[in-house]
C-alpha positions as CSV (number, residue, x, y, z in Angstrom):
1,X,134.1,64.3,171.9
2,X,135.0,60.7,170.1
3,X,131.1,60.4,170.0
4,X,130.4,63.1,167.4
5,X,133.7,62.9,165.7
6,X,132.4,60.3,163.8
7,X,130.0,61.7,162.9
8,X,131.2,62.2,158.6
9,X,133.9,59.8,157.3
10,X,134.4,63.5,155.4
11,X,133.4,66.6,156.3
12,X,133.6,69.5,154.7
13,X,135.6,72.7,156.2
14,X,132.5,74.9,158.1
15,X,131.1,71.4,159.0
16,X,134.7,70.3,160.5
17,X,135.4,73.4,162.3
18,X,131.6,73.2,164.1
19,X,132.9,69.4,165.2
20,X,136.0,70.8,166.5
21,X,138.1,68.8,164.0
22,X,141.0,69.5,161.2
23,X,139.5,71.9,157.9
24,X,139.7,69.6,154.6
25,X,139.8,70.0,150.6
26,X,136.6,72.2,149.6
27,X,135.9,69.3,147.2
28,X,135.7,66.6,149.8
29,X,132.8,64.4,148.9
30,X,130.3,64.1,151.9
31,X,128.2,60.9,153.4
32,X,126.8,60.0,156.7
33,X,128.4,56.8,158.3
34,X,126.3,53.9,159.9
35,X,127.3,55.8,162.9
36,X,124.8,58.4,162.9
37,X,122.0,56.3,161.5
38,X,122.3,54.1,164.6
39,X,122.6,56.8,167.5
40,X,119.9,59.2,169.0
41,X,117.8,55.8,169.6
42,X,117.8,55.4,173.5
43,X,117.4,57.9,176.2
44,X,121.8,56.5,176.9
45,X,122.0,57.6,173.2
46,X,120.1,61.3,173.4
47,X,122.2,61.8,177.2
48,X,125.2,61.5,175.7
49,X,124.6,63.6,172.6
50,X,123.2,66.4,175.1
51,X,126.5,66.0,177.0
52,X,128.4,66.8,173.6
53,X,126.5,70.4,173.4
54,X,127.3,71.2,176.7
55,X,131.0,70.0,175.6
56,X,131.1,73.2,173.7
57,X,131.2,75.1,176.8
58,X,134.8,74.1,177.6
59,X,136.0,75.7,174.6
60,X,134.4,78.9,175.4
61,X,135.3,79.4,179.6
62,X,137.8,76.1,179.7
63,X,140.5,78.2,177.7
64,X,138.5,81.0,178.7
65,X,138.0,82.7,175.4
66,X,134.5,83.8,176.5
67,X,136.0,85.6,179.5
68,X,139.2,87.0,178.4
69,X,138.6,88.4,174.9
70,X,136.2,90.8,176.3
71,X,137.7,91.3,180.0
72,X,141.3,91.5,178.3
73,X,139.5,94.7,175.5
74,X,137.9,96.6,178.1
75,X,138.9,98.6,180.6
76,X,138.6,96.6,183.5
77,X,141.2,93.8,182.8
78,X,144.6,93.7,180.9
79,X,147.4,90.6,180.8
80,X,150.4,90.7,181.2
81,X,151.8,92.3,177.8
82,X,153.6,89.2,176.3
83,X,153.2,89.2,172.4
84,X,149.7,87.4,171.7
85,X,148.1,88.0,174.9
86,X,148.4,91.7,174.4
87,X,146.6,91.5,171.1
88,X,143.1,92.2,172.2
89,X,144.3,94.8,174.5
90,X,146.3,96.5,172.1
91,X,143.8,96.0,169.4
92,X,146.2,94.1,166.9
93,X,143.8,91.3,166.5
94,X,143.5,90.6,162.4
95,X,141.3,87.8,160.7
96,X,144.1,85.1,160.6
97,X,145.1,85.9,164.0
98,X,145.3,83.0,167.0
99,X,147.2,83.1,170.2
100,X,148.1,80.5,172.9
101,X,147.6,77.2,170.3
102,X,147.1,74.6,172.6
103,X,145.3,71.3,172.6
104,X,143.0,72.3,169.5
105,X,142.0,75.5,171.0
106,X,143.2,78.9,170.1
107,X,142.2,79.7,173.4
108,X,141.9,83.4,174.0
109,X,141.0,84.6,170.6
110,X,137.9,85.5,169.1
111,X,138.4,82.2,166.9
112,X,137.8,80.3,169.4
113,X,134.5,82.0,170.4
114,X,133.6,81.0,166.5
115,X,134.6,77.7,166.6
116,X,133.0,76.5,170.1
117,X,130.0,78.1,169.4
118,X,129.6,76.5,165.8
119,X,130.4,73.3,167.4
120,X,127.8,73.4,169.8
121,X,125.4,74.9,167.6
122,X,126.2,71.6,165.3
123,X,125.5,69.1,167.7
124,X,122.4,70.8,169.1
125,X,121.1,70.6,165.8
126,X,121.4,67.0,165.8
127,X,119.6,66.5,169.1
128,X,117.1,69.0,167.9
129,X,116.4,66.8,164.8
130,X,117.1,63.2,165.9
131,X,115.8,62.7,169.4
132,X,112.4,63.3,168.6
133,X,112.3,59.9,167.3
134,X,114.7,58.1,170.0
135,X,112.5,55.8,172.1
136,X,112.5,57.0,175.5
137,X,110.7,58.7,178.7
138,X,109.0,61.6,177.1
139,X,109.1,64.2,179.8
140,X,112.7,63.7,179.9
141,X,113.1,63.8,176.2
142,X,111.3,66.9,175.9
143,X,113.4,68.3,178.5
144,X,116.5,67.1,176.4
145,X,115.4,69.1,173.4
146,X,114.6,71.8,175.4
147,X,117.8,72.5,176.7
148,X,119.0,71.8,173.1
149,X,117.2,74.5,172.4
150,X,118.8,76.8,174.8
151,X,122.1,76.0,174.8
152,X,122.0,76.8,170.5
153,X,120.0,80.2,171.8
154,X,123.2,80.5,173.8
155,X,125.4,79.8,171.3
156,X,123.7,82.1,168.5
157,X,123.8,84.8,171.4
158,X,128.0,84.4,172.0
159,X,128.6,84.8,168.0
160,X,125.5,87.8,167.6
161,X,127.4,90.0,170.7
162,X,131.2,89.0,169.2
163,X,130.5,89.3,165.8
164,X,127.1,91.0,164.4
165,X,125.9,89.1,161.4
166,X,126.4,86.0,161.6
167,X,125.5,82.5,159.9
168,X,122.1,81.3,161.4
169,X,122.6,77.1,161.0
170,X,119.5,75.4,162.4
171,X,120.1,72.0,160.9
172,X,122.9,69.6,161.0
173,X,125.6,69.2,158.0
174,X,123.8,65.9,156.5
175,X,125.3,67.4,152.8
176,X,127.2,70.3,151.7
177,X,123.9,72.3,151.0
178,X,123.2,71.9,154.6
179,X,126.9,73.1,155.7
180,X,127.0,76.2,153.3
181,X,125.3,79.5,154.6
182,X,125.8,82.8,154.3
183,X,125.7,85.4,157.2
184,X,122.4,86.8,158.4
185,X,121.3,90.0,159.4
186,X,121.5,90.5,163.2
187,X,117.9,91.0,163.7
188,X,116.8,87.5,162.4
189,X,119.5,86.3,164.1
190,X,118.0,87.6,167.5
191,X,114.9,86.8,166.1
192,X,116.0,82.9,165.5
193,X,117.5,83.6,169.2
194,X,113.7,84.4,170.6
195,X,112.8,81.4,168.8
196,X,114.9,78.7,170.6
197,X,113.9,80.4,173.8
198,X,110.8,80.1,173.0
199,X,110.8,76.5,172.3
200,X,113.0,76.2,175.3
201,X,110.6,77.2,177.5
202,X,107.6,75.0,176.5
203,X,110.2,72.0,177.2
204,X,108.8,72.2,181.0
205,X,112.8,72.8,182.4
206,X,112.6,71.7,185.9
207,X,112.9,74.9,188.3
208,X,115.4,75.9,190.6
209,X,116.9,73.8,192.7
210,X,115.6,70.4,191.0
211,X,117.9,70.7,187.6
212,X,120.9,69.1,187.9
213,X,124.0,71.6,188.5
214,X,125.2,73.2,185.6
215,X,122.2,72.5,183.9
216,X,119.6,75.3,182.8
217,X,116.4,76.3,185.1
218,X,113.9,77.4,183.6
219,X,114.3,80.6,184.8
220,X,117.6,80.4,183.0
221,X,115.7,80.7,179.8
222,X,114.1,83.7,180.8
223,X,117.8,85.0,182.4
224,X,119.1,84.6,178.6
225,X,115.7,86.0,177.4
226,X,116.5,89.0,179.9
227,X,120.2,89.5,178.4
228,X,119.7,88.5,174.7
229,X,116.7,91.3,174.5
230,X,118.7,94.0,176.4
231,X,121.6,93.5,173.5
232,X,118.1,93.8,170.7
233,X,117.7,96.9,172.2
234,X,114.3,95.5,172.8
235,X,113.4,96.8,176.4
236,X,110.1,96.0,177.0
237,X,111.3,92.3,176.5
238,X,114.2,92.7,178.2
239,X,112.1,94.0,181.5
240,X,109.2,91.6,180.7
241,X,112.3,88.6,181.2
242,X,113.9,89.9,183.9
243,X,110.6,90.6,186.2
244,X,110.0,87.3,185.2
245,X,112.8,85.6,186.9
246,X,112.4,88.1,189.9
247,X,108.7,86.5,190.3
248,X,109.7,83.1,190.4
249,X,111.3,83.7,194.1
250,X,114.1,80.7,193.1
251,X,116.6,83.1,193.0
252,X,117.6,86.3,195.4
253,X,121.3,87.9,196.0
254,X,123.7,86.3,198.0
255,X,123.7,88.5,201.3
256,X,127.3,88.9,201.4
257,X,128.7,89.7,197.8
258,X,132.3,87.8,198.5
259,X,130.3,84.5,199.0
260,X,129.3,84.7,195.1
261,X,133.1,83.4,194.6
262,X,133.6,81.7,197.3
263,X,135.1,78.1,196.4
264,X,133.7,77.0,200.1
265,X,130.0,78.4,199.0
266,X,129.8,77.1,195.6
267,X,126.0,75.3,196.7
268,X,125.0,78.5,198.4
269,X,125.9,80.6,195.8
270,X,123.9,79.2,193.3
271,X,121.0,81.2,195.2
272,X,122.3,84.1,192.8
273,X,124.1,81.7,190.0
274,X,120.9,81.5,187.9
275,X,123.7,79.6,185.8
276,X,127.4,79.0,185.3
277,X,130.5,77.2,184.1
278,X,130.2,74.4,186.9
279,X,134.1,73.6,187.2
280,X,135.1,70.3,188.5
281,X,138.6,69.3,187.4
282,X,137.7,65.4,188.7
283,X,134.8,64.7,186.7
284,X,133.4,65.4,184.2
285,X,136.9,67.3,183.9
286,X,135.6,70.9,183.3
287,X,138.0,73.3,185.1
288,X,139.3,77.0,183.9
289,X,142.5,79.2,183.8
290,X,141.2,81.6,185.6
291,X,142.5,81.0,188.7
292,X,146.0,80.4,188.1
293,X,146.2,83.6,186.1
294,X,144.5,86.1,188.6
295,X,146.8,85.0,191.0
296,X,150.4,86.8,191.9
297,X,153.0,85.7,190.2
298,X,155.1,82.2,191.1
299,X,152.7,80.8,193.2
300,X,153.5,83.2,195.7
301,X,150.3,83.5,197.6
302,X,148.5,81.0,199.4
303,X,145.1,82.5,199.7
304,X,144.8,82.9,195.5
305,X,146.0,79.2,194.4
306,X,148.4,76.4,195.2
307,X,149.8,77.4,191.8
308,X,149.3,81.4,189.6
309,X,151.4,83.1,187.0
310,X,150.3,86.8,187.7
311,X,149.3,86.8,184.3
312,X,145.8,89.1,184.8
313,X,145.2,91.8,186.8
314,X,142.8,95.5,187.0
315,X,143.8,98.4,186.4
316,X,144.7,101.0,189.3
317,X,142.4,103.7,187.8
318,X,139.3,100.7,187.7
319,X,139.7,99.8,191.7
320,X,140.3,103.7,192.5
321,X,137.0,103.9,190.8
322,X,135.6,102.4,193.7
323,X,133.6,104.3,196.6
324,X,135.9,102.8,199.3
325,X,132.4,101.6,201.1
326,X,131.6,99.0,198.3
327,X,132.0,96.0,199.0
328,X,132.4,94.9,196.0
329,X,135.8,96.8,196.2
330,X,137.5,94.0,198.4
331,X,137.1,91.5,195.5
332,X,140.1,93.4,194.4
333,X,143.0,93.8,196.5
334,X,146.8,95.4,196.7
335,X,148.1,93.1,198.9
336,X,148.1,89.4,199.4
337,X,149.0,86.6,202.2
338,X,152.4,85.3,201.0
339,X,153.2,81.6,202.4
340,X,154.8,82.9,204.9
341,X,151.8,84.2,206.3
342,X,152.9,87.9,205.8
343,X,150.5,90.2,204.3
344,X,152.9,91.9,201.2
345,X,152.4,94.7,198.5
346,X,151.6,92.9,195.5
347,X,154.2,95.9,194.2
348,X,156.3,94.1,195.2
349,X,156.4,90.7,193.4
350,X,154.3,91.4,189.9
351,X,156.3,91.5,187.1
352,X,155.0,94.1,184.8
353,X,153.6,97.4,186.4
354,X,153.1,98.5,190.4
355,X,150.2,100.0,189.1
356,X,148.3,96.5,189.0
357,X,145.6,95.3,191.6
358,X,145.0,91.5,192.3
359,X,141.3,90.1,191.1
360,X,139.7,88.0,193.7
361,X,136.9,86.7,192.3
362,X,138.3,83.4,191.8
363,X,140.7,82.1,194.1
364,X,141.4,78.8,195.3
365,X,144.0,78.0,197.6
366,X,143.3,74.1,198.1
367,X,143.1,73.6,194.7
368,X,143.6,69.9,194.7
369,X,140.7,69.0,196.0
370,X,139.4,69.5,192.5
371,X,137.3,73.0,194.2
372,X,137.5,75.5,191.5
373,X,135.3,78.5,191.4
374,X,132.7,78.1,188.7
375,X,132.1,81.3,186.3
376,X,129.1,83.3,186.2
377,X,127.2,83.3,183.4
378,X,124.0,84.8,184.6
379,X,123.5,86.1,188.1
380,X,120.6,87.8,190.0
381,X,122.2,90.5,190.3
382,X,122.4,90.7,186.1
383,X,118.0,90.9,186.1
384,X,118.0,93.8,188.5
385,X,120.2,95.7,186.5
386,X,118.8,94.8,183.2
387,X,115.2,95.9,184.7
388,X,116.7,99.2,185.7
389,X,118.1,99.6,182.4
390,X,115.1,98.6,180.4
391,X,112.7,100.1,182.6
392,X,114.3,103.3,182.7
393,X,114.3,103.5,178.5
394,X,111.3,103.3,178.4
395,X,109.7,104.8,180.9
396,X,112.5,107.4,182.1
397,X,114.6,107.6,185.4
398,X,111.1,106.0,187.2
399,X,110.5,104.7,191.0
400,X,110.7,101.3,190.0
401,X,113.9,102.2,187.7
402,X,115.6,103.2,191.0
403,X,114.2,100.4,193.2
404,X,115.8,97.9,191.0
405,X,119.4,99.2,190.6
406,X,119.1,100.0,194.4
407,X,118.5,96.5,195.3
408,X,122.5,95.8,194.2
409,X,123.8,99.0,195.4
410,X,122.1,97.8,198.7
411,X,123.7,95.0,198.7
412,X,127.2,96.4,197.8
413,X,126.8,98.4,201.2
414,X,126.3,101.4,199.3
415,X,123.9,104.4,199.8
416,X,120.9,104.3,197.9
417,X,120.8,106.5,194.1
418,X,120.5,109.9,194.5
419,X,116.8,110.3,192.9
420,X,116.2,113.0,190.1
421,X,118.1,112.0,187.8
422,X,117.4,112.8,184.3
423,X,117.1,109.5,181.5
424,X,120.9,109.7,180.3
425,X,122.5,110.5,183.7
426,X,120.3,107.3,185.4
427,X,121.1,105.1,182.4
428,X,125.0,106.3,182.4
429,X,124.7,105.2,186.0
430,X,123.5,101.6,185.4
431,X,126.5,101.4,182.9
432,X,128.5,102.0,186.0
433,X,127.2,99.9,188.1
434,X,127.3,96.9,185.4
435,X,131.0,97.8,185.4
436,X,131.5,97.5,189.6
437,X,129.6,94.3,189.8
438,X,130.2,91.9,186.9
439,X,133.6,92.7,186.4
440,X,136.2,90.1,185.4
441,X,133.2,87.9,184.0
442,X,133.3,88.8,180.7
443,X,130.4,91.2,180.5
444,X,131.8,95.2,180.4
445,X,133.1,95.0,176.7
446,X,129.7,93.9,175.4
447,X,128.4,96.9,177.4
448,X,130.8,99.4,176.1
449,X,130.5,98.6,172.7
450,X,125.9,98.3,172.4
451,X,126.1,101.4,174.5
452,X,129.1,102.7,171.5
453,X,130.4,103.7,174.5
454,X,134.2,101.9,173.6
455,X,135.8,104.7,171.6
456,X,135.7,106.8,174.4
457,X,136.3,104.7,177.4
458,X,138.9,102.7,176.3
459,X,141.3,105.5,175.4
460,X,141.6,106.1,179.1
461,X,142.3,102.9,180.3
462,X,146.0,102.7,179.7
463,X,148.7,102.4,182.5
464,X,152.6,101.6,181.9
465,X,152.1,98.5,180.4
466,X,149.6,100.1,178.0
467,X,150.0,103.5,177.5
468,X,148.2,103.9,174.4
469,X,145.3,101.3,172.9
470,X,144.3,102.5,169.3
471,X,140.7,101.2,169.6
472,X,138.5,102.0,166.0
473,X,135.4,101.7,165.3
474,X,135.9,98.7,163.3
475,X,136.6,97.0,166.6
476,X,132.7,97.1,168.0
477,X,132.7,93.4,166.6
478,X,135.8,90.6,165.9
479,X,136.9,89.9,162.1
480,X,135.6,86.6,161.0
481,X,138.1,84.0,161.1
482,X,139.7,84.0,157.7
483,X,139.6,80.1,157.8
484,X,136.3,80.3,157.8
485,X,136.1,82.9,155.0
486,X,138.5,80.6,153.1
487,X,136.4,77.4,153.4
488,X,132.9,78.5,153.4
489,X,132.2,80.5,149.9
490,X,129.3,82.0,150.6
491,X,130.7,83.6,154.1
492,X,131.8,87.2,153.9
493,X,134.0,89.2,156.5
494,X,132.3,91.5,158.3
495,X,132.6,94.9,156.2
496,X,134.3,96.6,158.6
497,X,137.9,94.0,158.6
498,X,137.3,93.9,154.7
């Protein structure tokens, strides 16, 4: 955004990266301009330096890095196996590693996860520390901060679940001693994680449905709460969250799990969108690839998009493991409606492998109109399952344990969980249903890999297009960029890709 761009006439390399801009000498003298000395005075001025943290969003699900580096190294998801794409799948991704360069963004690699979140992280900080003084409404100012506060929470969470350690930056790059950090352990980073939630949760968020769309509840605090915890391994916060935003009543499940998606539903859904990527290709101009890449190949069906490159699909083996009575099931499909109106075999038109099953979950056939499907980021259906999880950790396959992950299975038309079992079998079967009901949202590779369940699942998901993926153990977290490591000298690659 031109806004914060201006923010150093020079900026050092971690500090330019966090800004989205070009890396520079290591011995670049630094200075703040007029520029910043003058903004963050008005409530126009602390609006449109909020607008510049949310900005960072469009570099994480715009490309959609934050979707399809997980989705593409699990075992729900592959691409088609062009060179690049095929790296996180194949597990060829190394520290100096990009793919699909475009317009500043390195798209689908885990760079790109770095970069967005630094850069949102960056200009958080500067709300954080400049809008206290800006003269303005204070309820609204406090709410500003407050979801300053969340979004870097957010932020901090994307790089913790990518990477591990990471570097913990809770001030803005004023000099070079405030743009140099070394990496922190990941307990104090989950620790400075709780902290931002906690702060953003005394900003008095409006609740659901008074905040504006795409804009954090204050139950979305708690929803992040929920998931941050559940990736501490801290259960008993984890359940305390989640219960919490199950007692607020704002939120429920959709009764019909294809209206989640629906591009026709988006208001409705976000009954069980606790929060998303809101995409609007008209304005503000936030849209995604997802679409065009889920659908078949040369735009050949007119119920997926006006335009797709059959560029991502499942694997067979994930939609066979399906009880044929889910519901759930039918956001995957073998078949299309071409524009002739004939129902055909996608067989018969993808490029790469019959073995491959269409996604669903975000189609839009009338796509001009400006109607995409916004991405999931928290659902409902996320709390029951982390209550299940949590509750069931601590206390053991309980009552309440089975009540919660029954509530989704419910509403996936399936039969209720057959009661007795033990901890590991219950636990092994919220895994599972994680897997059924978030999939293609970028959730089941973060689930494989705190459960160190990766180096045996992923071995098994392979088809002709993949018949073999060498995952390692090194690969429970991404290398650090090597720019990074290059322009920061007290950053250290994560011991693993050393």
């Amino acid at each position: 955004m031109k806004l914060l761009k201006n923010t150093f006439k020079k900026i050092i390399p971690l500090a330019a990266l966090t800004l989205g801009l070009g890396s520079c000498q290591l011995d670049e003298e630094i200075y703040s301009s007029i520029f910043v000395e003058s903004f963050y005075k008005t409530a126009s001025d602390a609006e449109k330096g909020l607008l510049a943290v949310y900005d960072a969003l469009g570099g994480l699900y715009g490309g959609p890095a934050a979707t399809m580096v997980p989705d593409y190294s699990a075992d729900q998801v592959y691409p088609r196996g062009v060179v690049g794409r095929n790296s996180l799948t194949l597990f060829t991704v190394e520290p100096t590693y990009t793919v699909q360069k475009s317009a500043g963004r390195t798209n689908e690699s885990p760079q790109q996860l770095w970069i967005s979140s630094y850069s949102g992280i960056e200009k958080a900080n500067w709300i954080i520390a400049k809008v206290p003084d800006a003269a303005m409404d204070e309820t609204r100012k406090k709410q500003i901060i407050g979801e300053a506060y969340f979004l870097r929470a957010f932020y901090l969470w994307t790089l913790a679940k990518n990477f591990g350690d990471v570097v913990i930056k809770t001030e803005p790059s004023v000099t070079e001693a405030k743009a140099y950090f070394p990496k922190s352990p990941k307990a104090d980073v989950y620790r400075q994680i709780y902290s931002d939630l906690d702060a953003a949760s005394q900003a008095g968020l409006p609740s659901y449905p008074a905040n504006e769309k795409g804009r954090p509840s204050k139950e979305a605090v708690d929803a992040l709460y929920a998931k941050a915890a559940l990736y501490n391994e801290d259960w008993a916060k984890a359940l305390e969250k989640a219960q919490g935003v199950m007692a607020s009543g704002k939120y429920a499940l959709m009764p019909n799990v294809m209206d989640v998606y629906s591009y026709l539903k988006e208001d409705e859904a976000r009954l069980e969108n606790i929060w998303a990527f809101e995409a609007d290709p008209i304005t503000p101009g936030n849209s995604h690839q997802l679409v065009g890449l889920t659908g078949p190949v040369g735009s050949a069906g007119v119920e997926y998009a006006k335009t797709s490159y059959g560029s991502m699909f499942a694997f067979m083996s994930f939609f066979n493991s399906f009880d044929p009575k889910d519901k759930r099931r039918q956001l995957l499909d073998t078949t299309f409606l071409d524009k002739a109106g004939k129902w055909v075999p996608q067989k018969s038109i993808t490029p790469i492998t019959t073995d491959a099953v269409l996604i669903k979950k975000y189609q839009d056939p009338v796509s001009s109109t400006g109607l995409i499907p916004n991405i999931p980021i928290f659902r409902m259906a996320d709390m029951y399952l982390i209550a299940a999880e949590a509750e069931a950790r601590l206390n053991g396959a309980s009552a309440k344990a089975y009540e919660y992950i029954n509530i989704v299975r419910t509403r996936a038309g399936l039969p209720e969980l057959t009661k007795g079992l033990g901890k590991d079998a219950f636990l092994d079967a919220v895994i599972q249903e994680r897997s059924w009901e978030f999939f293609a949202e970028g959730d089941r590779w973060y689930d494989l890999t705190r459960t160190n369940k990766y180096l045996t699942v992923i071995p098994k998901a392979v088809n002709s297009v993949y018949p073999s993926r060498p995952v390692q153990a090194k690969h429970k977290y991404f290398p650090i960029p090597q720019d990074e490591i290059n322009a920061n000298p007290q950053l250290e690659q994560n011991p693993d890709w050393k």
